[in-house]
C-alpha positions, 0 to 999 in steps of 0.5 A: 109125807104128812097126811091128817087123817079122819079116824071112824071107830065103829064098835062091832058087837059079836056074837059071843056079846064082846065088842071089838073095836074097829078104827076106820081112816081115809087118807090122801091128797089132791095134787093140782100140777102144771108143768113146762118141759123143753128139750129133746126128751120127750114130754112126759107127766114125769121122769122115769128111766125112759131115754128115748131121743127125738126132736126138740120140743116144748110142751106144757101140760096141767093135769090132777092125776096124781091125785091119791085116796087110800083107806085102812083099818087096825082091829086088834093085831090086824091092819089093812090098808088100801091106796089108789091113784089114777098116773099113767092111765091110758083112758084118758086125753085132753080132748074133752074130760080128762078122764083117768081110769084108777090104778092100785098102788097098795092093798095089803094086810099086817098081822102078827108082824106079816105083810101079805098084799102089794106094796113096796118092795122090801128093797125100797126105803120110802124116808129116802125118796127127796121131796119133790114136785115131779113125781117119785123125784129123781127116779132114775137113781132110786129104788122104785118097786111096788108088787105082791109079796110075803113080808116077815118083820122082826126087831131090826130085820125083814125077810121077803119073798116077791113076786118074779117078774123078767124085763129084758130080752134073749139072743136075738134082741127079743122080749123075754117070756115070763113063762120061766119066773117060778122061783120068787124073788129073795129079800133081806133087809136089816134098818137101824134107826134113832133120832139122828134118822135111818139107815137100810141095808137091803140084799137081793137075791133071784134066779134069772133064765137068760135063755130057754135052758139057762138059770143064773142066781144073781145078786143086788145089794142097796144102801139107802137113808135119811139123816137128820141134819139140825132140828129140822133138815135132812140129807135123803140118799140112796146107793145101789150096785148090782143085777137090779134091772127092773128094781132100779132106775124106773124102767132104765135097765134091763134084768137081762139084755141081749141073753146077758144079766145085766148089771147097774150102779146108781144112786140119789142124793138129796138136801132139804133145807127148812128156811122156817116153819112154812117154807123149804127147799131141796136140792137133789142129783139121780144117777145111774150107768149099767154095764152091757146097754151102756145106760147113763143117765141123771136127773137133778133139779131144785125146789121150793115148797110153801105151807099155806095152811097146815093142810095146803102147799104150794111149790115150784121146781126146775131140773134137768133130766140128761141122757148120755148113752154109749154104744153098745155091742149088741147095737150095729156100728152104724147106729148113732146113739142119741144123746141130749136132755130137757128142762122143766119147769113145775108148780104144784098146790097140794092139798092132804086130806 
């Protein structure tokens, strides 16, 4: 994402009467978003590893909630930087105002190659996230985490400790405390990078509790890039497979289902084609499937954007979001699993600030 920012120095004046110079930067965008979806998923402002099935339905919704505003600064070895966004908010409804309560994205600090705070997870490599209109993209095959964590960086590698956090179910299909989550999550990631683009490789280690007097060690592992194709288009993907659960898919697996660590295998694939200056276009797939809830869903689309000024963009985009789920074991073998999907349709103007 290209954001201009506007750049304050404030010089400080110590006591030891040595100055420190302080750079100041606000950054963001505002997003106007209208969108059409039609289908048996139901409506939501976008896709994420929700499948639940109900009627056919179309719904057509304009909002302005993904609208960002961040701000940083950088004294010396020191950064810190800070982003809000107001998706997902509960307070507001299209009765009257259309309020939306802000939500915290990022707040963190960089010092001495340390990044200490909430921001993306180490498994997560933005540069392969496509461009695109719905929000985050294909999330169901991308790796989509933001928590608290202590990050160490150097040269090519980065080591992490993250915040535990258990998404799943015991035995008896009941919701899982998180009561047990005392040893943090493990991360390593090696990137290579030039002008040809990047390439991460990212493992994932952390204890689970699949029952009050069980401890498993798991493994996830994830591939994921952008390669430049030409001057100026690119092939943006990700390839992810092991005990991921909430670090994969948005909400689509499990870490544990049913008192059993679950297991995925997912990705995306993106093509962005630049046709001049001003107008390009991406062509994008998500997959994934897991291996006990039997998860198996994708999400494609395509899209045009338009540079209007530098600043100001306008695009449009179409996909289709599908959910093919099978029966599993845990589910009574009367239960119909319920399949289907939903088109959509969406116009965006973004102005970044």
């Amino acid at each position: 994402m290209n954001i201009k920012k506007i750049a304050i120095s404030v010089a400080l004046i110590c006591l030891s009467s040595s100055s420190i110079a302080v750079e100041y930067k606000i950054g963001g965008f505002i997003k106007a978003s209208g969108r059409i979806a039609s289908g048996e998923v139901p409506f939501d402002h976008y896709y994420f590893g929700s499948g639940n099935i109900g009627e056919d339905s179309t719904k057509t919704q304009f909002s302005a909630q993904e609208s960002r505003l961040n701000g940083s600064f950088k004294e010396g070895d020191i950064t810190g930087f800070v982003e809000i966004d107001f998706v997902g908010s509960s307070q507001g409804n299209g009765n009257v105002s259309n309020s939306y309560s802000p939500r915290l994205r990022h707040a963190y600090i960089n010092y001495n190659g340390f990044t200490v705070g909430q921001t993306w997870s180490t498994m997560v490599n933005t540069s392969a996230f496509p461009e695109t209109a719905n929000l985050g993209g294909p999330l169901i095959g991308e790796n989509m985490v933001r928590q608290s964590l202590v990050r160490y960086t150097y040269e090519n590698w980065q080591f992490a400790l993250e915040n535990p956090n258990t998404f799943g179910t015991d035995i008896n299909g009941k919701s899982l405390s998180k009561d047990e989550d005392s040893i943090p999550d493990a991360i390593a990631r090696y990137n290579l990078q030039g002008d040809w683009g990047n390439i991460s490789f990212a493992g994932l280690v952390r204890q689970l509790s699949p029952s009050e007097n069980e401890d498993e060690v798991t493994f996830g592992g994830s591939v994921a890039g952008k390669i430049a194709v030409g001057s100026k288009n690119d092939v943006r993907f990700t390839f992810s497979h092991g005990n991921l659960g909430r670090y994969f898919s948005t909400g689509g697996v499990f870490d544990i289902y049913y008192g059993e660590v679950e297991t995925t295998t997912g990705g995306t694939i993106a093509y962005r084609h630049f046709f001049n200056e001003d107008l390009r276009s991406t062509i994008f797939y998500g997959h994934s499937v897991s291996d006990i809830q039997k998860m198996d869903r994708s999400h494609y689309g395509i899209n045009i954007f338009k540079s209007i000024t530098p600043k100001l963009s306008l695009g449009s985009e179409i996909g289709y979001y599908s959910v093919d789920d099978k029966l599993n074991q845990y589910l009574p073998a009367d239960i119909q699993v319920a399949n289907g999907g939903s088109v959509y349709g969406q116009l965006v103007l973004q102005y970044n600030i």
